[in-house]
ZAVEXVO-118905 format. One record per residue (C-alpha): residue number from 1; residue in one letter; x, y, z. Coordinates in nm, 3 decimals. Layout:
BEGIN
 num residuo       x       y       z
 NUM       A       X       Y       Z
...
REM end
This chain:
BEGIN
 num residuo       x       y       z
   1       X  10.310  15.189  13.000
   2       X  10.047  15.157  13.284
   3       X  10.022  14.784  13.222
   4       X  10.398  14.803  13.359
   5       X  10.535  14.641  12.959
   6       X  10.770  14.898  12.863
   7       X  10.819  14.988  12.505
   8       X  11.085  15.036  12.277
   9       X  11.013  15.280  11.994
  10       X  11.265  15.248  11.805
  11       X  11.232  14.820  11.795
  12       X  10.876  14.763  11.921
  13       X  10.797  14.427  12.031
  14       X  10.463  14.273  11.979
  15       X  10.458  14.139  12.306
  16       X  10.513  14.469  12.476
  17       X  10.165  14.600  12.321
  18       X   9.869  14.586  12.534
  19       X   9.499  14.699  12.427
  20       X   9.434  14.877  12.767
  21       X   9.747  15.098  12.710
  22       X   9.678  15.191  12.359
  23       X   9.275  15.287  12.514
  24       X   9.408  15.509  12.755
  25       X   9.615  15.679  12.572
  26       X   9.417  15.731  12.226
  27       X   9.138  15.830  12.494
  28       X   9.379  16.119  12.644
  29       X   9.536  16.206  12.307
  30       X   9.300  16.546  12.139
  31       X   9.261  16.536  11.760
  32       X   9.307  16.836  11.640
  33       X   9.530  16.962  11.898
  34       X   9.254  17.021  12.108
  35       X   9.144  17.315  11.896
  36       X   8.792  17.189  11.890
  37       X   8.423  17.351  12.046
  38       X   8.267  17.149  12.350
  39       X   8.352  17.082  12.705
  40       X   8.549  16.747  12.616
  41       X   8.832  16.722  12.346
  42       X   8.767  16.514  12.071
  43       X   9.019  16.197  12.085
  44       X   9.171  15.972  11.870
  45       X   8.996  15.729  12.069
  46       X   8.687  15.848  11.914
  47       X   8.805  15.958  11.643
  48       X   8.932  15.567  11.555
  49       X   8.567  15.479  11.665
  50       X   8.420  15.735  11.372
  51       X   8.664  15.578  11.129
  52       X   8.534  15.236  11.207
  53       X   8.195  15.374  11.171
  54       X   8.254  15.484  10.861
  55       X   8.392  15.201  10.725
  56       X   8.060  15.043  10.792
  57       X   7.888  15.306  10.658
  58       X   8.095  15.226  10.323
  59       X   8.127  14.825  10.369
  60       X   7.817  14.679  10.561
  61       X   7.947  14.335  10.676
  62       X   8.317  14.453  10.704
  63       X   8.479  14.129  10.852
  64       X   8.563  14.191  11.224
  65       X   8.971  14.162  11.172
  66       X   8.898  14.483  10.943
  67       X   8.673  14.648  11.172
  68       X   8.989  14.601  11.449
  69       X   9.237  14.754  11.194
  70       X   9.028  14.996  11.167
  71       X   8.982  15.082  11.495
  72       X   9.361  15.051  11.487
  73       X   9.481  15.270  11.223
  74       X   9.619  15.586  11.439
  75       X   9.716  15.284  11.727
  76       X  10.099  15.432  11.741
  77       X   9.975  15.797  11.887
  78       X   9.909  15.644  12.171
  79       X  10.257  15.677  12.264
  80       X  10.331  15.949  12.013
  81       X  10.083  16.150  12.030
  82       X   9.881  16.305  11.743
  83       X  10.064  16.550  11.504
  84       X   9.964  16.763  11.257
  85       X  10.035  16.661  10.916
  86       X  10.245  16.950  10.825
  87       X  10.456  16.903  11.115
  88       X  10.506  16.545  11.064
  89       X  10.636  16.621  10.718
  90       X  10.867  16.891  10.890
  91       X  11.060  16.632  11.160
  92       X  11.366  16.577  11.038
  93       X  11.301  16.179  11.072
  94       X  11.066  15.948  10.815
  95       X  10.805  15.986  11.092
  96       X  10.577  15.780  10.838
  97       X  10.818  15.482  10.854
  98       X  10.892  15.533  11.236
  99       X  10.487  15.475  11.297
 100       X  10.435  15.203  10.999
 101       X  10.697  15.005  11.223
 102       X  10.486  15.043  11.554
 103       X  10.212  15.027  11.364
 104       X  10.306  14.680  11.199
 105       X  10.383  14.536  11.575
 106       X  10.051  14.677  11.684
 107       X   9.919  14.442  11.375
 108       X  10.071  14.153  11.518
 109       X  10.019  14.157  11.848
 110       X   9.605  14.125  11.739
 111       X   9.664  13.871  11.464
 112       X   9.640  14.094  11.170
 113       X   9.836  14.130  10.913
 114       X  10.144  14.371  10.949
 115       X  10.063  14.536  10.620
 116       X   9.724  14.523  10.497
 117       X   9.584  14.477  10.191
 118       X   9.612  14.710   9.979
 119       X   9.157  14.734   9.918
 120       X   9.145  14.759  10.314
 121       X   9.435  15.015  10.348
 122       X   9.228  15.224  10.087
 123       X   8.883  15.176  10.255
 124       X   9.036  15.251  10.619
 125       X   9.213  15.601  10.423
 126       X   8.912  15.686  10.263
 127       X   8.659  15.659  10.569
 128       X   8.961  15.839  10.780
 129       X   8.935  16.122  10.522
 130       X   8.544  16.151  10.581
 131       X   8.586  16.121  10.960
 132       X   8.863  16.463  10.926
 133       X   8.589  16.638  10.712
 134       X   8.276  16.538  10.987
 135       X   8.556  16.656  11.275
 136       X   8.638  16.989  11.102
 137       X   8.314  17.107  10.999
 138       X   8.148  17.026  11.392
 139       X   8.409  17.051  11.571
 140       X   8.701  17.223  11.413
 141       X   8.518  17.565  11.299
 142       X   8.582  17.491  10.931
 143       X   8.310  17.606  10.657
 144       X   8.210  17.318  10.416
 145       X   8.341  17.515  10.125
 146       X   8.714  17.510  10.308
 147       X   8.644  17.105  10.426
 148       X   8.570  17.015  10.088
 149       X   8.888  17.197   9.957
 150       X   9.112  17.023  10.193
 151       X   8.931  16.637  10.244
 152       X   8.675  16.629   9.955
 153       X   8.339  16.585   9.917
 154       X   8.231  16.310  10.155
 155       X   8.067  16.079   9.917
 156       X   7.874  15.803  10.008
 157       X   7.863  15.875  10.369
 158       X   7.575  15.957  10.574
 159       X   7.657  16.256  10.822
 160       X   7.734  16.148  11.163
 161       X   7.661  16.390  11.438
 162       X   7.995  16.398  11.679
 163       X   7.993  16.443  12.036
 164       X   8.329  16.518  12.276
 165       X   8.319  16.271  12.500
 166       X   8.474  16.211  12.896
 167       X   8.843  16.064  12.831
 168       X   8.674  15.756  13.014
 169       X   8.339  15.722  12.811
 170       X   8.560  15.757  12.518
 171       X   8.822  15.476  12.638
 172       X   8.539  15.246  12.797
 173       X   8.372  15.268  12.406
 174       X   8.675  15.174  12.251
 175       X   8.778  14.922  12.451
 176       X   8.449  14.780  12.413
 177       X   8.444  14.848  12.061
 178       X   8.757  14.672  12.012
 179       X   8.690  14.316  12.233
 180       X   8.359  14.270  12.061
 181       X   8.545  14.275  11.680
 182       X   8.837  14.053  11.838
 183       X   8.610  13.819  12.004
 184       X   8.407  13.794  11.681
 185       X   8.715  13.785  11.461
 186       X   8.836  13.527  11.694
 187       X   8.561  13.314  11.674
REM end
C-alpha cells in the first residue's frame, strides 16, 4: 500500500489497514467498469459517499459508527477492485467470503463490529440498491423501466443528482466524510 503496510489477502490484519489507502484506492476504482457518461468515472469512493447519503435519507440521525460502515461497505475493492456481480459469481473462489474476511478486518481496525447487525446490514443493502438504480439511470444509460426491473423501485428516497468527480475531489470527500463520522463516533 502507499502508506508502506503491506497486506495479506488471504489473512488480513487489522493493523495493516489504513484509511488513506482504502481513499485512494476506492477514489481510483470506476463503478461500473467505467462504462459511465461524463468526463470523470464514477468511483466507489463516491459511490460509498451516495450509499451513506442514502442511508440518511432513510435513517435521519443514523449514529456515526453506522454512517462509517456505511461509508465502508465496498472498503475491500480498494485492493480488489470492483467486479461485476455476474463475474464474481463466475470466479471459481467464494469471492463473497474472501471480501467478508477483509471486510471484517476493515471493521476492526475502525472499532466496529466485524459483522453488523443484522437491521444495519439491511439498511446499508437497501440504500446500496437505491444508490445502483440513481448510478444506472444518470450515469449508466439505463431506462427507468430496465432500473426498476433489475434494483426496484427506489422507495422512500429522494433523487439525488450524481456528478463524476476528479479521483482527488472524490478521495478528499471521502476522507473527509469518513474523519468527521469517526471523530463523532469517537466522541
Amino acid at each position: 500500500m502507499l502508506s508502506g503496510r503491506r497486506l495479506n489477502l488471504l489473512d488480513p490484519s487489522p493493523l495493516d489497514i489504513e484509511i488513506e489507502d482504502i481513499a485512494h484506492g476506492l477514489a481510483r476504482v470506476a463503478r461500473w467498469n467505467g462504462q459511465t457518461v461524463g468526463r470523470h468515472s464514477f468511483s466507489v469512493a463516491q459511490h460509498s459517499l451516495l450509499v451513506r447519503d442514502v442511508c440518511l435519507q432513510f435513517r435521519p440521525g443514523l449514529p456515526a459508527k453506522w454512517q462509517m460502515a456505511a461509508l465502508l461497505h465496498d472498503a475491500p475493492e480498494y485492493v480488489v477492485g470492483d467486479l461485476i456481480s455476474p463475474f464474481k459469481a463466475a470466479v471459481g473462489i467464494d469471492y463473497k467470503a474472501f471480501e467478508l474476511k477483509l471486510l471484517a478486518a476493515i471493521h476492526i481496525r475502525f472499532g466496529l463490529p466485524p459483522e453488523l447487525p443484522q437491521a444495519i446490514s439491511k439498511l446499508i443493502k437497501r440504500a446500496d440498491t437505491v444508490a445502483a438504480y440513481f448510478e444506472a439511470t444518470q450515469l449508466a444509460g439505463f431506462e427507468e423501466k430496465e432500473a426498476k426491473e433489475i434494483f426496484g423501485n427506489p422507495r422512500g428516497a429522494q433523487p439525488i443528482i450524481l456528478t463524476p468527480r476528479p479521483t482527488q475531489e472524490a478521495q478528499k470527500t471521502f476522507l473527509e466524510a469518513f474523519r468527521d463520522a469517526e471523530a463523532r463516533f469517537k466522541h
